[in-house]
C-alpha positions in Angstrom: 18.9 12.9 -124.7 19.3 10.4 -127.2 17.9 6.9 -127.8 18.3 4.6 -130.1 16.4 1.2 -131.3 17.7 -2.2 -133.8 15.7 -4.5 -135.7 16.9 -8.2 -134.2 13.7 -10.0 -136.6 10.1 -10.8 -137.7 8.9 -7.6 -135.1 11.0 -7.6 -132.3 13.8 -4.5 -131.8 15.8 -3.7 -128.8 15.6 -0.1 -127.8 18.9 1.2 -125.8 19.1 4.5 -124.0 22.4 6.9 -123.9 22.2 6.3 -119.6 23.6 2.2 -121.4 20.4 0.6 -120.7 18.2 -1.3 -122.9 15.1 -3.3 -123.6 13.2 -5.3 -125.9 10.1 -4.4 -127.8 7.7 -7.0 -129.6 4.4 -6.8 -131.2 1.3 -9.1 -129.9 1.1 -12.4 -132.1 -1.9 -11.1 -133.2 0.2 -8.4 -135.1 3.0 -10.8 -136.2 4.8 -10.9 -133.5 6.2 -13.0 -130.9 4.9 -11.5 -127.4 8.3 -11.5 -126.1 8.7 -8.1 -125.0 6.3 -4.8 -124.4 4.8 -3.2 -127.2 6.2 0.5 -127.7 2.6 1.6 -127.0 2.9 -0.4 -123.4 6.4 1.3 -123.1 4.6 4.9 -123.1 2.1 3.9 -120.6 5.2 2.5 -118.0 6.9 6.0 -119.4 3.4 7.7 -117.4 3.6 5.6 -114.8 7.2 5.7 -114.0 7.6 9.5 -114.3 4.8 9.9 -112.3 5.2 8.3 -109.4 8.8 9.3 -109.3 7.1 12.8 -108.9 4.7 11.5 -105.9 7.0 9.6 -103.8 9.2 12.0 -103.8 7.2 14.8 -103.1 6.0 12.8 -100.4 9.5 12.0 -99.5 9.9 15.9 -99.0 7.1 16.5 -97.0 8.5 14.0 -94.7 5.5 11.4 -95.1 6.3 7.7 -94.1 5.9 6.4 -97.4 6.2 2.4 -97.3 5.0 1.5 -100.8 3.6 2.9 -103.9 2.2 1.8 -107.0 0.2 3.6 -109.9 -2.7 1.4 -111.8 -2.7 2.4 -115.3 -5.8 2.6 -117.5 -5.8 3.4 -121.0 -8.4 3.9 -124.0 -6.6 4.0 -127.6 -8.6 5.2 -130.9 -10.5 2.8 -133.3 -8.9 3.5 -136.3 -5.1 4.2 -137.9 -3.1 5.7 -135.9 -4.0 4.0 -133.2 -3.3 6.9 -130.8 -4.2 6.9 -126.7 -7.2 8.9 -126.2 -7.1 8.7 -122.5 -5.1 7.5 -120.0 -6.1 7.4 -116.3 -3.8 6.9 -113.3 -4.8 5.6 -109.8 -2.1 5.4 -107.6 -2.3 3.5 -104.0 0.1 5.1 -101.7 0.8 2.9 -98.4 3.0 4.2 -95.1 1.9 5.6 -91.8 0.0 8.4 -90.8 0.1 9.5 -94.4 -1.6 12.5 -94.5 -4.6 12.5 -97.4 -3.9 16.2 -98.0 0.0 15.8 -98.7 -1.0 12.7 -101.2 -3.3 15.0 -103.3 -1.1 17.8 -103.2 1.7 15.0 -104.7 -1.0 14.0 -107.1 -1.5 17.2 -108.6 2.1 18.4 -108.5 2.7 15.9 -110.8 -0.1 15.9 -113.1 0.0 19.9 -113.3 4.1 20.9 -113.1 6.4 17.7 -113.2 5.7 14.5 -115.0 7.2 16.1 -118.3 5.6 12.3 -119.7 1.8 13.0 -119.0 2.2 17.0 -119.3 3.4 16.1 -123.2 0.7 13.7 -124.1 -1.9 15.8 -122.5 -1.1 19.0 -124.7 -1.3 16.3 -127.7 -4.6 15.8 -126.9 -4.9 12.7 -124.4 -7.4 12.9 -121.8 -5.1 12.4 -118.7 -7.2 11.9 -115.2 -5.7 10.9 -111.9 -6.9 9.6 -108.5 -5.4 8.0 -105.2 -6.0 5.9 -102.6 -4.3 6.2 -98.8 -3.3 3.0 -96.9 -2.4 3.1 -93.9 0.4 0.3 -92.7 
């Protein structure tokens, strides 16, 4: 795999992946930036996120659960002091669909967290506190 990212100016770059995609990356105003684009630290957190829940729904999906909609909340805590690392990182996602069964959610959950999101399981042998939970809606 192989990425690549390009100063445009003041701190914004424009990251583009070898799949041809691409985004832009800014730093806060507060940091000298302009806002106009996620931080790289706000990319890792979507990097969770997105791994994640690619694991769930389709572990779901192969249990043959009605899955409607998902979304994982992302909470994270970042150290004090230079580097500025993430320290921990919680995930809560809110799985909707019909007669979801609670069971098959957690097992999803966990699959994840313990065996596929290749994201979370790196950043947790670094030393981030990773924690998950889930809520069940039922459409």
């Amino acid at each position: 795999m192989k990425a690549q990212v390009k100063w445009v100016d003041g701190f914004r770059f424009v990251g583009e992946t070898q799949s041809g995609h691409s985004v832009v990356m800014d730093a806060s105003e507060q940091h000298g930036g302009n806002n106009l684009g996620p931080s790289p630290m706000e990319m890792i957190l979507q990097g969770v996120g997105g791994c994640s829940s690619i694991d769930v729904v389709s572990t779901l999906q192969k249990s043959r659960q009605d899955v409607i909609s998902c979304h994982v909340e992302i909470d994270a805590e970042r150290a004090d002091a230079v580097p500025a690392i993430f320290t921990k990182i919680h995930l809560h996602f809110v799985v909707k669909g019909r007669d979801l069964k609670e069971t098959h959610v957690s097992r999803a959950v966990a699959l994840s967290a313990d065996k596929y999101c290749s994201a979370s399981i790196m950043l947790g042998k670094a030393g981030v506190e990773i924690t998950h939970s889930f809520d069940v809606q039922e459409i």
